[in-house]
C-alpha positions in Angstrom: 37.2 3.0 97.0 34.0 5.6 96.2 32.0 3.0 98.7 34.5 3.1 101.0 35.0 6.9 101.1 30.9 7.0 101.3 31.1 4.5 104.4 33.3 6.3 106.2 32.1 9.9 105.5 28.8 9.2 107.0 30.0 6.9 109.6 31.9 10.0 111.4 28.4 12.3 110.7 27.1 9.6 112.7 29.9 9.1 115.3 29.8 12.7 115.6 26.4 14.0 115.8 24.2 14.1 119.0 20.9 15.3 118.2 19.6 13.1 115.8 19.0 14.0 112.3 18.3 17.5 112.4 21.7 18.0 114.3 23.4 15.9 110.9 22.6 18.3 108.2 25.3 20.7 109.3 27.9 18.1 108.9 26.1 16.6 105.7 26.4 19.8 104.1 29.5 20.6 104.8 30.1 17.2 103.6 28.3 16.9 100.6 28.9 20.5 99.8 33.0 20.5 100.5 33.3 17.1 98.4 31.2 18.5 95.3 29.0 15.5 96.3 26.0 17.8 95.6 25.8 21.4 94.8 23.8 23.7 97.3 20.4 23.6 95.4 20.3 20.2 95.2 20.9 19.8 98.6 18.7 22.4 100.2 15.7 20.7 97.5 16.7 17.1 98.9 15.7 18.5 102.7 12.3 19.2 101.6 12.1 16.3 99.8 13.5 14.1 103.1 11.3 16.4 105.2 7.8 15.3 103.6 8.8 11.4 103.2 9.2 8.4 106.0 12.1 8.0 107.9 14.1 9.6 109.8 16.3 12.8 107.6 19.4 11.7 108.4 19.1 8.3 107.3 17.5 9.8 103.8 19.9 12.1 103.4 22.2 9.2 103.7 20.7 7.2 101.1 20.5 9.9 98.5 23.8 11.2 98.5 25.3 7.8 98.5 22.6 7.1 95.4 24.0 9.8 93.8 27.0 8.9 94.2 27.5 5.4 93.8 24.0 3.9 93.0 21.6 1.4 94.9 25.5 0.1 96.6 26.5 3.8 97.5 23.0 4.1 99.1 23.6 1.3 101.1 26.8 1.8 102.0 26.3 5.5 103.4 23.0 4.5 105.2 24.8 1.8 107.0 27.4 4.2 107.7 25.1 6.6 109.0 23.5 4.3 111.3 26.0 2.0 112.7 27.5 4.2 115.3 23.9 4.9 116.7 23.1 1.1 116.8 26.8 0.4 118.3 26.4 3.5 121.4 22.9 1.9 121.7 23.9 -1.6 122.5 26.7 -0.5 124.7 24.1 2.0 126.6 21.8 -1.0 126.6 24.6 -3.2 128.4 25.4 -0.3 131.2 22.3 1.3 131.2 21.3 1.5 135.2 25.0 3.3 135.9 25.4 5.2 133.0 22.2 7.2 132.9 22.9 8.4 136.6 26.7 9.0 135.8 26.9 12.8 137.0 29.6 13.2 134.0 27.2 12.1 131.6 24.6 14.3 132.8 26.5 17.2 132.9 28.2 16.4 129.5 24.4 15.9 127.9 23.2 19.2 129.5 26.2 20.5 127.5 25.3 19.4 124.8 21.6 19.9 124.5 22.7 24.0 123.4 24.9 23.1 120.8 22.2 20.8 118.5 19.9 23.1 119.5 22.2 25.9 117.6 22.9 23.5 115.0 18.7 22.9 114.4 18.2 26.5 114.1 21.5 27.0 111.5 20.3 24.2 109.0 16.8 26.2 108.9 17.8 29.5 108.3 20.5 28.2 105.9 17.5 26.3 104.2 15.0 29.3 104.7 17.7 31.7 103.1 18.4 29.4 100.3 15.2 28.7 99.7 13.9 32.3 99.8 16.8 34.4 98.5 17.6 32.2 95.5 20.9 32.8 94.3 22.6 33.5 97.7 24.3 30.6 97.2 28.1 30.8 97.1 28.5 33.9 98.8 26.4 35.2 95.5 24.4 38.5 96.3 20.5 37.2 95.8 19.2 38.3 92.7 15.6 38.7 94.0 13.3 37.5 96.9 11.0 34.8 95.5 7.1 35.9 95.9 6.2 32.4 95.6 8.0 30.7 97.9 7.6 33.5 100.3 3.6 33.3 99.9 3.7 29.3 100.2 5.6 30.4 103.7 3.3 33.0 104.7 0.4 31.1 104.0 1.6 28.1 106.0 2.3 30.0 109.1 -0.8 32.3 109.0 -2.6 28.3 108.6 -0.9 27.5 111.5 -1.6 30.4 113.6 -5.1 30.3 112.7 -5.2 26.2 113.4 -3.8 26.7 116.7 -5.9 29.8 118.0 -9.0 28.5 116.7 -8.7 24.5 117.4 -6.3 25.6 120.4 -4.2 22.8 119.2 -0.8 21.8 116.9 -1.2 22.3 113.0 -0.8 18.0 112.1 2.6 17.4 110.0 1.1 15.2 107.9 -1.8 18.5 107.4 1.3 20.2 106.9 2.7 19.1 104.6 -0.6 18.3 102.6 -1.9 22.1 102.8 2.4 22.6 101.5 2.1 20.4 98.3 -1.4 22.2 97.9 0.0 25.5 97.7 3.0 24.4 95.4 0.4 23.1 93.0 -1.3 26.4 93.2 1.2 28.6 93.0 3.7 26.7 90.4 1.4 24.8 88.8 -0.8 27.0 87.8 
């Protein structure tokens, strides 16, 4: 029954989410949050994690949970749940492609919709940003104390950034990104 609960939680994130994985978290914490699947520390911890390693978020934040939950089966059976309605609205797009892409409803519905995960992006970043940077804020809790750390690992990352793309006039690389990250989390934490 635990694998079948899994399936079918994460099947309706992914029957319900437009977006792509960014535009999940909202709905996987509220989820795994609402179900005591995870508490918000871990969860907020797992993002980074699913952030810095392949694949898209979504589908890792799929396989954790269900991990946590039921083991190597519960991982599977949440990351198939996850999945399958994208793979099932593909291959019917597939089949109808030419008429559906100029369908005026579906324009207009997409156009609609584009706000809305936009909104939903920018909430699961501040709600990590907070969490991350306001420990203990958490549960309505009133935060105990802004962590210096984490908010220098932030700074420095931006001003990096900033700097990389006024003097290279180009984008910071993620993969730089999240190098010069892990540096700086050595640095400060590790030493």
């Amino acid at each position: 029954m635990k694998l079948l609960g899994l399936f079918a939680v994460f099947f309706k994130i992914g029957l319900f989410t437009f977006g792509g994985g960014y535009a999940m978290l909202p709905l996987i914490q509220q989820e795994a949050l609402s179900r005591g699947w995870l508490d918000a520390e871990s969860l907020y911890r797992f993002i980074g994690v699913c952030e810095s390693t392949p694949g898209p978020i979504a589908v890792n934040m799929a396989t954790f949970v269900g991990s946590t939950r039921a083991g190597l089966a519960g991982a599977a059976c949440a990351t198939l749940g996850v999945v399958l309605p994208a793979m099932i609205v593909m291959l019917l797009i597939a089949a109808v492609l030419k008429g559906f892409r100029q369908n005026p409803w579906v324009r207009a519905s997409m156009s609609g919709i584009r706000p809305v995960v936009a909104g939903m992006i920018l909430a699961v970043g501040l709600w990590t940003a907070t969490r991350c940077l306001l420990p203990g804020l958490e549960d309505g809790g009133v935060p105990l104390s802004p962590d210096v750390r984490q908010i220098a690992i932030a700074a420095a990352l931006g001003g990096a950034t900033l700097l990389w793309r006024k003097v290279l006039k180009r984008d910071f690389s993620p993969i730089l990104l999240i190098l010069f990250s892990a540096a700086c989390g050595v640095a400060v934490y590790g030493l």
